[in-house]
C-alpha positions in Angstrom: 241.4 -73.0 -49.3 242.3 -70.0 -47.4 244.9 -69.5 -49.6 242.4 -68.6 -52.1 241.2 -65.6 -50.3 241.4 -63.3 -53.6 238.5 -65.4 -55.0 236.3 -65.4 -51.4 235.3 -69.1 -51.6 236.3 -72.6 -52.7 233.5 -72.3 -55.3 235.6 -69.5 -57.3 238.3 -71.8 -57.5 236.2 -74.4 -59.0 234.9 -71.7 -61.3 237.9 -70.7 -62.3 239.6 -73.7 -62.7 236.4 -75.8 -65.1 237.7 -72.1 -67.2 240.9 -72.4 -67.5 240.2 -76.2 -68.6 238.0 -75.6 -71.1 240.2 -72.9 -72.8 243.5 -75.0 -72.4 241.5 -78.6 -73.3 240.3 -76.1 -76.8 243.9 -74.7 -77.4 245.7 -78.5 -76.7 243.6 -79.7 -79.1 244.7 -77.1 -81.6 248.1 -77.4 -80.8 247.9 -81.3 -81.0 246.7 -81.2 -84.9 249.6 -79.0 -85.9 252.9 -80.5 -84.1 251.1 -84.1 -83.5 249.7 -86.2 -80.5 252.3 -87.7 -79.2 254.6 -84.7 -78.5 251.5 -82.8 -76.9 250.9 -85.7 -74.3 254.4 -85.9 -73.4 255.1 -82.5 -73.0 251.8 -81.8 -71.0 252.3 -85.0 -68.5 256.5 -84.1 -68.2 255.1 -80.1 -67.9 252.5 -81.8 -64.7 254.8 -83.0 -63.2 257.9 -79.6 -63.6 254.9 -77.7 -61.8 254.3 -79.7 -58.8 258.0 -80.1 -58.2 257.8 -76.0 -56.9 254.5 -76.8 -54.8 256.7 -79.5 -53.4 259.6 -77.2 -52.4 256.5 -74.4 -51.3 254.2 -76.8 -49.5 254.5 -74.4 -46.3 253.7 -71.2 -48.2 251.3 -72.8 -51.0 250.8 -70.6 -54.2 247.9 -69.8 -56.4 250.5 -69.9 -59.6 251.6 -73.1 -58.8 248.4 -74.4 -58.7 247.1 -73.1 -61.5 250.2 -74.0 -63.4 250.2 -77.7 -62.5 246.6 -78.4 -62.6 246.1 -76.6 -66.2 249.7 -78.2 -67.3 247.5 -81.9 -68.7 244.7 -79.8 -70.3 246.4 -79.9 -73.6 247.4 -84.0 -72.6 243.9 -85.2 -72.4 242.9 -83.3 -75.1 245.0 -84.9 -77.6 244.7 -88.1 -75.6 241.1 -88.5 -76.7 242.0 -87.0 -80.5 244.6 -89.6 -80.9 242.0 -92.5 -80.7 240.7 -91.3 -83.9 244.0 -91.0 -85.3 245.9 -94.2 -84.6 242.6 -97.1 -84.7 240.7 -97.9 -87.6 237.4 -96.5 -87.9 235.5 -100.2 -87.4 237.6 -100.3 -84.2 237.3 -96.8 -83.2 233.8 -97.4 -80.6 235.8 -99.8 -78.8 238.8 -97.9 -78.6 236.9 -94.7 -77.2 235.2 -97.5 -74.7 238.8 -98.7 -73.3 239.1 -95.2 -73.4 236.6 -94.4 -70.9 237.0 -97.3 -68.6 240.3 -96.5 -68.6 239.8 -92.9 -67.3 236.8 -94.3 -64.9 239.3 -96.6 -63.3 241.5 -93.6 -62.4 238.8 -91.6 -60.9 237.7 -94.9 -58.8 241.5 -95.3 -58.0 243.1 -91.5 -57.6 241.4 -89.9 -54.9 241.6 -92.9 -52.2 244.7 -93.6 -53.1 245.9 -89.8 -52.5 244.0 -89.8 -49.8 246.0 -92.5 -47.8 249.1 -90.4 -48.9 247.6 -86.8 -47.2 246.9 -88.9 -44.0 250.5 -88.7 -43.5 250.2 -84.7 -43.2 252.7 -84.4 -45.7 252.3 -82.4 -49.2 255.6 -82.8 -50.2 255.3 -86.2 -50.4 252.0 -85.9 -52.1 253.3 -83.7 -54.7 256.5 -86.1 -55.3 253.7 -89.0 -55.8 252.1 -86.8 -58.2 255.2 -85.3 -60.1 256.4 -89.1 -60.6 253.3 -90.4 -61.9 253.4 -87.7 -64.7 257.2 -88.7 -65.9 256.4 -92.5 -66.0 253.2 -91.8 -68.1 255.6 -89.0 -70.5 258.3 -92.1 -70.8 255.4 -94.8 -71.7 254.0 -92.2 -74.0 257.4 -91.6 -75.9 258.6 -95.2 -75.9 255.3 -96.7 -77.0 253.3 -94.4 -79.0 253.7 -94.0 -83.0 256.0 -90.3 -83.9 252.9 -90.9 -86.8 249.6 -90.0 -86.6 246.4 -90.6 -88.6 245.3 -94.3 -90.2 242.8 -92.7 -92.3 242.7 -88.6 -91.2 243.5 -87.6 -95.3 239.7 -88.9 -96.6 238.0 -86.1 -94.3 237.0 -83.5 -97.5 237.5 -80.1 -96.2 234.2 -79.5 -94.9 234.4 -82.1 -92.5 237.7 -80.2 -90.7 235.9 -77.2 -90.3 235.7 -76.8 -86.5 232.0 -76.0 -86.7 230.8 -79.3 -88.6 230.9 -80.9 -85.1 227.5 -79.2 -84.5 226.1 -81.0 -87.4 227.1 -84.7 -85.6 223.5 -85.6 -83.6 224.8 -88.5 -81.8 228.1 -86.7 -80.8 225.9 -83.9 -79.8 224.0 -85.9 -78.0 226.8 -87.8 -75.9 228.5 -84.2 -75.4 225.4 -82.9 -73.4 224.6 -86.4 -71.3 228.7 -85.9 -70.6 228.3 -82.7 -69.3 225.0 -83.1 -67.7 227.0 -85.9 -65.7 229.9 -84.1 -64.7 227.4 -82.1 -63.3 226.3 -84.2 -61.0 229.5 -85.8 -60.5 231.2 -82.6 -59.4 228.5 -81.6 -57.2 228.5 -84.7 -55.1 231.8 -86.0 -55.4 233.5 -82.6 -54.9 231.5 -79.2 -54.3 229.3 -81.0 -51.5 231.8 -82.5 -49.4 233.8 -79.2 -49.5 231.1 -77.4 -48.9 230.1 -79.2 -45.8 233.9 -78.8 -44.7 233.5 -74.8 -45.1 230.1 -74.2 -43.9 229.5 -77.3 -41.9 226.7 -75.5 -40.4 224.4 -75.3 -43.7 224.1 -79.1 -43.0 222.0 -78.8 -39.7 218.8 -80.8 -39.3 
């Protein structure tokens, strides 16, 4: 985090960074409606992992551009990764596909950090950023080989006024899941992230 000293804390990096997501998460999704799903994902999971190959080869002099490059790279991914539910499943199905969906994504948060924890113990960030920059081409190659070029079971029976972007505000329950989502993130980030940091930087706000 001392690398960061243009910002002045870890908590402007955070700032910045839940930006930067939210603009490139927006702009994936637009992206993903107009060239398709399946070539946004692959090119945001192979474009991961081209920007940690640099903070591999720059571990000892670690740069702000390649973080930013690497860590914004998936926005547009996960973006159309939760679009593309909606596209390829039938709408009966479509609840339990966004379910998998989220376990799915759980399972990786229960799974990532320990696991690239146990890889940092070695003190190495090369070999961290190798781990990472490999995961993202096996997940571009299963994206390519197994997803449809096609997209959209039933997208052409929206009228018009459902794809206007602002008829989303009009959806109550989506509303509704949209704020309980970010109110957990939230408290996920806070505890799971900001606190422990926090206690690393200023260990001495922690005093009894």
């Amino acid at each position: 985090m001392d690398r960061f000293s243009f910002i002045g804390d870890p908590f402007g990096v955070y700032a910045l960074e839940a930006m930067a997501a939210a603009t490139t998460g927006y702009l994936g999704g637009l992206v993903s409606d107009r060239v398709g799903r399946r070539q946004t994902i692959g090119i945001a999971w192979c474009g991961e992992a081209m920007a940690n190959e640099p903070q591999r080869l720059m571990a000892a002099t670690y740069s702000s551009e390649s973080f930013w490059s690497s860590s914004r790279a998936q926005g547009p991914g996960l973006a159309a990764t939760s679009a593309m539910v909606g596209d390829l499943v039938l709408k009966h199905r479509r609840e339990s596909a966004y379910g998998t969906l989220h376990v799915v994504t759980n399972a990786g948060y229960l799974i990532g950090p320990p696991l690239s924890g146990l890889i940092l113990k070695t003190n190495h960030w090369g070999m961290f950023f190798v781990f990472v920059a490999g995961l993202g081409l096996i997940a571009a190659t299963f994206e390519f080989a197994f997803l449809p070029k096609e997209s959209g079971v039933d997208g052409g029976s929206l009228s018009p006024s459902q794809h206007n972007q602002w008829a989303i505000l009009q959806d109550k329950p989506f509303m509704l899941l949209l704020v309980s989502t970010f109110a957990g993130f939230v408290v996920y980030t806070a505890y799971e992230v900001i606190l422990p940091i926090d206690y690393l930087w200023q260990p001495g706000d922690f005093s009894p």
